[in-house]
C-alpha positions as a printed Julia matrix, in Angstrom:
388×3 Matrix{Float64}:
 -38.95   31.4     5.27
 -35.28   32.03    6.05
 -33.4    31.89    2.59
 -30.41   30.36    4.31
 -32.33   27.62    6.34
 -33.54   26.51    2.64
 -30.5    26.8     1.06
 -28.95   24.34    3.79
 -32.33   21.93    4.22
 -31.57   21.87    0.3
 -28.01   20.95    0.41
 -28.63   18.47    3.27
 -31.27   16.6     1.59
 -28.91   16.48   -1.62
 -26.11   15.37    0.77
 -28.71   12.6     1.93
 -29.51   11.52   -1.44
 -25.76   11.13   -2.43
 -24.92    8.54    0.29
 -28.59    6.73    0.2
 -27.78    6.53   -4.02
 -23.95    5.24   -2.92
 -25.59    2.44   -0.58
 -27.78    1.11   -3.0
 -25.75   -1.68   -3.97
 -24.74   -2.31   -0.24
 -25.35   -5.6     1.18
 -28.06   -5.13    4.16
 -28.13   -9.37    5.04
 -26.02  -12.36    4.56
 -27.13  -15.17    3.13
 -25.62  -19.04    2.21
 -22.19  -19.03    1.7
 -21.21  -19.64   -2.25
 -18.55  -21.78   -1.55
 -15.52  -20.23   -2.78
 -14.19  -16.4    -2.51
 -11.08  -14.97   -4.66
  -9.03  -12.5    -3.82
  -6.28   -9.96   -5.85
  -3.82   -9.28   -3.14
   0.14   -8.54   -2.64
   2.74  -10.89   -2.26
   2.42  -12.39    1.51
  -0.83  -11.19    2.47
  -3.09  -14.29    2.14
  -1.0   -17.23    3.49
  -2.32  -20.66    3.95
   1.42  -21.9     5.42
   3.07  -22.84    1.73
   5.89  -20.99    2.19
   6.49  -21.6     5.92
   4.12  -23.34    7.99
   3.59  -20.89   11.12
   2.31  -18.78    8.8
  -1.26  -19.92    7.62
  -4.74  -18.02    8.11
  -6.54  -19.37    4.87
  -6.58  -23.22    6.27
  -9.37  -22.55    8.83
 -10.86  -19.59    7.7
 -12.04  -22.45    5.04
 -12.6   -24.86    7.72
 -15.13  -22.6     9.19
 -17.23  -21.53    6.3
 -16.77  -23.98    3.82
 -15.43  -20.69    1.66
 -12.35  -21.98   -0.58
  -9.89  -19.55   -0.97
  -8.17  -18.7    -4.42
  -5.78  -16.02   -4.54
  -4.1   -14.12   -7.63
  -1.06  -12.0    -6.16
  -0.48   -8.68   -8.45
   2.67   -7.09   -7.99
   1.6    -3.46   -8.5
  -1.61   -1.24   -7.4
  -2.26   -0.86  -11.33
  -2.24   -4.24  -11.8
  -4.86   -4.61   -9.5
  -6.7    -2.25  -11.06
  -6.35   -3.71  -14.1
  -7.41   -6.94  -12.77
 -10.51   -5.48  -11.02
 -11.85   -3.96  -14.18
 -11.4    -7.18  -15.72
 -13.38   -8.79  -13.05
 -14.32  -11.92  -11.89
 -12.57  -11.74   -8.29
 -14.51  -10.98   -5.1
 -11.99   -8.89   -3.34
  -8.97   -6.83   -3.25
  -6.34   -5.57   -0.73
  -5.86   -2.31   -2.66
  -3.51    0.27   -1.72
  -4.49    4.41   -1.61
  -2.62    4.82   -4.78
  -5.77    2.03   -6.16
  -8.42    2.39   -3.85
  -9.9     5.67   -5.1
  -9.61    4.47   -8.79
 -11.76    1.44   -7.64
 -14.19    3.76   -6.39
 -14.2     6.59   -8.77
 -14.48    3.66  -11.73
 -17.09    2.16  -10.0
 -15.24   -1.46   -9.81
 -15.81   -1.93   -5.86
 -18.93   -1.55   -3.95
 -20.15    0.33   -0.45
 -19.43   -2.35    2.4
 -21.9    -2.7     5.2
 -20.18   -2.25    8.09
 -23.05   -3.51   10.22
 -22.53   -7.02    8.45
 -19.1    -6.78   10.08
 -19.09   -7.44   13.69
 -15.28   -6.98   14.05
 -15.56   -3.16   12.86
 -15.34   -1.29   16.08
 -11.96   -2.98   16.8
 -10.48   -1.58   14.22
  -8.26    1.33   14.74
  -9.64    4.57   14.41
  -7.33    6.67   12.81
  -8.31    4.5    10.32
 -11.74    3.79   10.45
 -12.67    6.7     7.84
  -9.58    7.36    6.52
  -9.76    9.48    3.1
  -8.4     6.49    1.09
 -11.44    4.57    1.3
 -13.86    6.21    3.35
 -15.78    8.89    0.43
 -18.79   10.46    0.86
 -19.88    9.22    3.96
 -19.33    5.59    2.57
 -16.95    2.63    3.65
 -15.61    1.26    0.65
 -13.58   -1.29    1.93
 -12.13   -2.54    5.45
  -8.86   -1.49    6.74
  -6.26   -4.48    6.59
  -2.87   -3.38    7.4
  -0.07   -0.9     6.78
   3.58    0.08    6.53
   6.42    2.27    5.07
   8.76    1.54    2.51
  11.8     1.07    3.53
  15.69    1.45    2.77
  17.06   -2.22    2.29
  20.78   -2.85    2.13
  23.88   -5.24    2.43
  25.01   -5.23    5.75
  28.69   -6.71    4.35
  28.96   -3.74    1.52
  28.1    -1.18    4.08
  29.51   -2.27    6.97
  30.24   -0.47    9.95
  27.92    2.64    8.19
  24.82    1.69    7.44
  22.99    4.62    4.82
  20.91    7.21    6.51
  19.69    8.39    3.23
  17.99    7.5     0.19
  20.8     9.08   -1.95
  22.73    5.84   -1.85
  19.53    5.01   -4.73
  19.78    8.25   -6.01
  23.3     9.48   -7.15
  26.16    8.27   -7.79
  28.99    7.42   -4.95
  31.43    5.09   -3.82
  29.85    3.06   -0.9
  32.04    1.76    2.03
  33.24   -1.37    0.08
  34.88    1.04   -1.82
  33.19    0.7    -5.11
  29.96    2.5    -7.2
  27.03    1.93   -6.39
  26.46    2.3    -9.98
  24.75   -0.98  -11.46
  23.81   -2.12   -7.95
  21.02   -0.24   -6.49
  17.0    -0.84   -7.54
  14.17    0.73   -7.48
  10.41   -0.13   -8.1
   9.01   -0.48  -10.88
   5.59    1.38  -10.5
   4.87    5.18  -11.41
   3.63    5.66   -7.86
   7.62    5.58   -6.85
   8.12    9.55   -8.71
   6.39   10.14   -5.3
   9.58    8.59   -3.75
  11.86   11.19   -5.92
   9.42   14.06   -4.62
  10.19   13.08   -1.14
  13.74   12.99   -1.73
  13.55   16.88   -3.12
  11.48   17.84   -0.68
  14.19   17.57    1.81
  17.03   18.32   -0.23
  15.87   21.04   -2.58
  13.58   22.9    -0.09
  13.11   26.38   -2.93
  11.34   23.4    -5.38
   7.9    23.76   -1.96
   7.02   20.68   -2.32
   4.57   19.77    0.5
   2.82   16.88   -0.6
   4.45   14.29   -2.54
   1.92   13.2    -4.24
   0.53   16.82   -5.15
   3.31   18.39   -7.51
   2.91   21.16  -10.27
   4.55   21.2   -13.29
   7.99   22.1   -12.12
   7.97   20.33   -9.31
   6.82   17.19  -11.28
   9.71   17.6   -14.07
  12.19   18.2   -11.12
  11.45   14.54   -9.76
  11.7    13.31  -12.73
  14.7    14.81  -13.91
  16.27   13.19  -10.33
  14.51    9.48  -12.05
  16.86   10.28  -15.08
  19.88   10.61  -13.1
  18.98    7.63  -11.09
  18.32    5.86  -14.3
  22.0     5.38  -14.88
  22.23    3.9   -11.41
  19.81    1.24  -11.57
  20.18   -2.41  -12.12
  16.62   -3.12  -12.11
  13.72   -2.03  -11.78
  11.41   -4.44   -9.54
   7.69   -5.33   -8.79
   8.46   -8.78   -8.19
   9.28   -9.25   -4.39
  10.54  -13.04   -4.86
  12.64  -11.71   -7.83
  14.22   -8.9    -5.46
  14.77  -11.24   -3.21
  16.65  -13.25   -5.56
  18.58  -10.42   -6.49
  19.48   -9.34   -3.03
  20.71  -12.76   -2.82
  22.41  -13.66   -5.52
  23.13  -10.53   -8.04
  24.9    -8.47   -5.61
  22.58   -5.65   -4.95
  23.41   -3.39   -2.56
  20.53   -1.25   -1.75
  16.79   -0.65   -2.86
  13.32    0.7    -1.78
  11.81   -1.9    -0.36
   8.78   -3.92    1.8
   9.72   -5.11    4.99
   8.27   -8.53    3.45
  11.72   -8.93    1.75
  13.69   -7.94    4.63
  12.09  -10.0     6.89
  12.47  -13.53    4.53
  15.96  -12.66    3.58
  16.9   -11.6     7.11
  15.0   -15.1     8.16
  17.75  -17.07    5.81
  20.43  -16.19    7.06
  21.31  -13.3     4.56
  23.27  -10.05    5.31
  20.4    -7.72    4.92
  18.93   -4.84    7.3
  16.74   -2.01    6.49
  15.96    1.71    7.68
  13.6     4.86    7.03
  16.23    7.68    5.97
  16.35   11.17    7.07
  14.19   12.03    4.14
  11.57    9.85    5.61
   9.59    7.41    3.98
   6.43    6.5     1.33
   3.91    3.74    2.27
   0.58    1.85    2.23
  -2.31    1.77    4.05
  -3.99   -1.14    2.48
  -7.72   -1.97    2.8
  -9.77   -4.53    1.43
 -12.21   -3.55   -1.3
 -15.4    -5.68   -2.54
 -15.76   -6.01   -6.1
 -18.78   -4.52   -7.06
 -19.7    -7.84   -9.38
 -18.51  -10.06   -6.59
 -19.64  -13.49   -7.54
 -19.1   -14.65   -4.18
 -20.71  -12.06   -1.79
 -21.52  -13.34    0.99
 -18.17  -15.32    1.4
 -16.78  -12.16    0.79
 -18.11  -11.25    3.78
 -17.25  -13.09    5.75
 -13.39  -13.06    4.31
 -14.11   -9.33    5.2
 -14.71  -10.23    9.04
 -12.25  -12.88    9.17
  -9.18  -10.38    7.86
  -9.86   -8.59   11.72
  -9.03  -11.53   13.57
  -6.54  -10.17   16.22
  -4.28  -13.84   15.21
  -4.35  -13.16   11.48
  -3.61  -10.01   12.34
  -0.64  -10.32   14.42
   0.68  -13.18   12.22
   0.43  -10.92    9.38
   2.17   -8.28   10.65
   4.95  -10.37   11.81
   5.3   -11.91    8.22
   5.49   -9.16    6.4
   6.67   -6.64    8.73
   3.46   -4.08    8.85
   1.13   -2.7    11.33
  -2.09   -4.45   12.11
  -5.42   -2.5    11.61
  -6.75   -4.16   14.73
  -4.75   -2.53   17.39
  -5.44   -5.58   20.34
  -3.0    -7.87   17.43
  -0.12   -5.9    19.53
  -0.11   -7.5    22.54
   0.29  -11.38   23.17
   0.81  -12.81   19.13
   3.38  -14.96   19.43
   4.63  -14.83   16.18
   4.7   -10.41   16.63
   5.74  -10.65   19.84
   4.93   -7.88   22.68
   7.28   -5.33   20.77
   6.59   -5.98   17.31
   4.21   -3.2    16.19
   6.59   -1.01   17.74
   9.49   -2.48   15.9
   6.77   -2.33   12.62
   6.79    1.54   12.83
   3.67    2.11   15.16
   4.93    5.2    15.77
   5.15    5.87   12.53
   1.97    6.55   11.19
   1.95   10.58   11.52
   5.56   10.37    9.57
   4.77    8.56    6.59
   3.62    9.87    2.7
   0.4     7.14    2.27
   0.26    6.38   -1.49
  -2.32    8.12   -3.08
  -3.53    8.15   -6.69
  -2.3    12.37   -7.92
  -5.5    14.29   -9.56
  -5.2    17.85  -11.12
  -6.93   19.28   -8.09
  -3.79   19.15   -5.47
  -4.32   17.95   -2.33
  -2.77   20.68   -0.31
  -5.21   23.66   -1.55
  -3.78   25.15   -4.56
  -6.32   23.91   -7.01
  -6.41   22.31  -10.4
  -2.64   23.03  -11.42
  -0.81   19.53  -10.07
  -0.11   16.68  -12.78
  -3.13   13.88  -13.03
  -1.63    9.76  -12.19
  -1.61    8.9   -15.81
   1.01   11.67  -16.84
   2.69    9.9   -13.81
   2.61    6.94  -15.81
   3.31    8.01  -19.0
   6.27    9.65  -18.13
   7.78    6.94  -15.58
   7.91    4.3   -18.78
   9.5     7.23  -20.3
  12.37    7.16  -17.63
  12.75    3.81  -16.85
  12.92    3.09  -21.21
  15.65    5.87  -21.33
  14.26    8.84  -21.97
């Protein structure tokens, strides 16, 4: 027999064995709803109308299934983690810079997309995107996304707005005439040294950078030698959007990295706020929701899973916090989004933005095991934002 036809019936029967070995804790039928689901999920995305009324997708999802909703809002993709591996919660709208963790620790299970009859609406470019999609297995379902974004005082900057991030990153006088020293912010999350990458990439070309999230040693101390500089610049570092918010409000902050969450509920009251995507372009999220791989509450789970495609929560969604549906037909006739407001969301966007994504030794862009692992990212980002 033909070596090479064994060596591949080999590797595809291994290949086989992987995915059947990943789908044995997949769901193949639902059965009586528990009751209850819970969910770990960022500020905004499960609304059942307590902060504004228009706003409310939890109220008959519960109608319908007789599934209460409780919902514990983390403020960081490691706190999520953290609060997976603690467990107890059915699911999680985890972030790429999460996701893979989830599935690497083993803390989220292989979804049946068959159980799912929404799943061919979603979009396809996200369908098996890397971030949850491993091995041939769906590890989650996509719920939205969005960049980060540039937020800043329309009344200290005027008649020119910033068209770069450097208004975070060094020091300058900004058009109301005074540093920007003590009133800029930036997040509060080791994920953001991606942020500084970005900045370099485009600024300090020699550094090759070409994935921010994929940086050798010098190219890792060079972002975080920028962090040290920007260090003196900072007010605060934030993970709390309501406390941002409050700050943007109140404390005189003139610009920070942002979600368009913020923008859009300061912008709502009244408050002299815009936002952008600099020149240097932008990081973001491509959030999906993940099923605990203890989920007490399966099959409510579920059905949460095939509620979250609903083109209406969908649309609402994006209009509240200023992201791009998963479910494409949520463009057209929401109207909360409006006509234009994936468009105005960044749906454009999507080829131009830096997903999170947790950093391993192997780099993403091909040049093997030499790039610096997440928790050095972590280790050294407490480092910064502590002074040293």
């Amino acid at each position: 027999m033909n070596k090479l036809f064994v060596l591949l019936s080999v590797l595809l029967v291994f290949s086989v064995a992987m995915v059947a070995n990943a789908q044995e804790g997949m769901m193949m039928e639902l059965g009586e709803p528990e009751g209850q689901v819970t969910i770990v999920s960022w500020a905004g995305y499960v609304e059942r109308g307590a902060t504004d009324p228009a706003f409310d997708w939890v109220t008959d999802f519960e109608a319908e299934t007789g599934c209460m909703v409780t919902n514990k809002v983390a403020a960081t993709s490691d706190e999520m983690v953290a609060l997976m591996n603690e467990g107890g919660f059915d699911l999680v709208t985890a972030s790429g810079d999460a996701s893979l963790r989830l599935v690497a620790g083993k803390r989220v299970q292989p979804i049946n997309v068959d159980l799912i009859p929404s799943w061919s609406t979603v979009d396809e470019r996200l369908q098996e995107a890397p971030w949850h999609y491993v091995d041939g297995v769906h590890y989650g379902v996509p719920y939205q996304w969005g960049s980060n974004v540039l937020m800043y005082n329309t009344e200290i900057f005027g008649d020119t707005p910033p068209d770069s991030w450097s208004v975070t990153f060094e020091e300058q006088t900004l058009p109301d005439g005074e540093s920007n020293a003590g009133r800029v912010q930036a997040y509060d999350g080791a994920i953001f040294i991606a942020d500084a990458a970005m900045y370099l990439m485009y600024h300090n070309p020699e550094l090759g950078i070409t994935d921010p999230y994929s940086l050798d040693r010098t190219q890792f101390d060079a972002a975080l030698n920028l962090l040290r500089q920007q260090r003196e610049l900072v007010g605060r570092y934030w993970h709390d959007a309501f406390i941002q918010i409050d700050d943007f409000t109140n404390e005189g902050v003139a610009a920070s990295g942002s979600w368009p969450f913020q923008v859009n509920l300061l912008v709502g009251g009244g408050a002299p706020i815009a936002s952008t995507v600099p020149v240097e372009g932008a990081t973001g999220w491509a959030d999906t929701t993940m099923m605990a791989v203890d989920s007490p509450n399966p099959d409510c789970a579920y059905l949460w899973l095939e509620h979250s495609l609903n083109p209406k929560l969908q649309g609402d969604l994006a209009a509240w916090f200023g992201t791009v549906p998963s479910v494409l037909a949520a463009c057209e006739g929401n109207e909360l989004l409006g006509d234009g407001g994936c468009e105005t969301n960044g749906l454009g966007n999507f080829d131009r933005i830096a997903f999170w994504r947790t950093p391993t030794a192997t780099c993403g862009d091909g040049r093997g095991d030499i790039c610096v692992p997440y928790y050095e990212w972590v280790t050294n980002y407490i480092a910064v934002i502590g002074g040293r």
